[in-house]
C-alpha positions as CSV (number, residue, x, y, z in Angstrom):
1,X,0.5,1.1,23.9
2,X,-1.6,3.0,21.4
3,X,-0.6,-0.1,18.6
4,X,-2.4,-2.8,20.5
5,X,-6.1,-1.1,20.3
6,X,-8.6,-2.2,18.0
7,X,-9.1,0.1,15.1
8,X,-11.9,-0.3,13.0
9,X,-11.8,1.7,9.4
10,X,-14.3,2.2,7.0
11,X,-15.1,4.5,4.0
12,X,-17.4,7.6,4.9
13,X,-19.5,8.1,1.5
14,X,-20.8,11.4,3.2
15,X,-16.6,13.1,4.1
16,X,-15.4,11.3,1.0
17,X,-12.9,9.9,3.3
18,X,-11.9,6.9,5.4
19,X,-12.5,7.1,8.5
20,X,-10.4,5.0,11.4
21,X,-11.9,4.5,14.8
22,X,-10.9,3.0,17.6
23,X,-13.8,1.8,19.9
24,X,-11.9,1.2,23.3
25,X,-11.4,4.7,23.6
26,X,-14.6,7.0,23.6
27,X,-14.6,9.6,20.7
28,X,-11.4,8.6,19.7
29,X,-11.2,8.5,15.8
30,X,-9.4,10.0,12.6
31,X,-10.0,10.4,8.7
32,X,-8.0,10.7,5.6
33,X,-8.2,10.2,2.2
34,X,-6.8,7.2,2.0
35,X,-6.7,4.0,4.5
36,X,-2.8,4.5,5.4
37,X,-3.5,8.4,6.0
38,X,-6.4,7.0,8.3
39,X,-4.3,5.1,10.0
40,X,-1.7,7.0,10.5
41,X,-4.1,10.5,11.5
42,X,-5.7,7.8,13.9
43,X,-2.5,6.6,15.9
44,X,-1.1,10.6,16.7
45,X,-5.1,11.1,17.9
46,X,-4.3,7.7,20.2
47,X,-1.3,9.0,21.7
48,X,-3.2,12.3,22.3
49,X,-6.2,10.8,24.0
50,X,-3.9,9.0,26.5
51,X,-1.8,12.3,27.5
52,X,-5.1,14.3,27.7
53,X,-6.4,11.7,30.0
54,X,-3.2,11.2,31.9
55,X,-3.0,15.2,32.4
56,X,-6.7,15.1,33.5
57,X,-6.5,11.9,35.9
58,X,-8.7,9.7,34.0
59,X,-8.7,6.5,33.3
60,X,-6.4,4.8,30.4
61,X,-8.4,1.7,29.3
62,X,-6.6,-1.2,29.0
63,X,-6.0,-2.6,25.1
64,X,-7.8,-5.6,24.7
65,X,-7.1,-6.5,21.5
66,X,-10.1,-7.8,19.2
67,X,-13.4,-7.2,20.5
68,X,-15.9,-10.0,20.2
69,X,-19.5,-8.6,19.1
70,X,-22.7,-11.1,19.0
C-alpha cells in the first residue's frame, strides 16, 4: 500500500539534506543525503505510520494517488 502515496521531495538548504514527504499522511516524512536515501528512509517511515495507526485504531487514509492543488 505504502508505494501508491504521493511523496513529495525537495532539498532542505537549512539540514543539508533531501527531505521526502508524503502529504496524505499527517507528519509523515524522511531525509537523507541523497534523493534515493530519502526515498528509501521515507517508505520504512510509511509502513511505520500505518502499523502505529493500525495498533492504535486510527484511520489508514486511503492512497489517492496525485493530488491536484489550485
Amino acid at each position: 500500500m505504502s508505494s501508491n502515496y504521493e511523496i513529495i521531495i525537495y532539498w532542505s538548504e537549512e539540514d543539508d539534506a533531501f527531505v521526502a514527504e508524503v502529504p496524505e499522511l499527517p507528519g509523515c516524512m524522511a531525509d537523507g543525503k541523497t534523493y534515493q536515501e530519502a526515498v528509501a528512509h521515507v517508505e520504512v517511515i510509511v509502513e511505520e505510520w500505518v502499523q502505529t495507526a493500525k495498533e492504535l485504531g486510527r484511520p489508514i487514509p486511503q492512497p489517492r494517488g496525485r493530488l491536484m492543488y489550485a
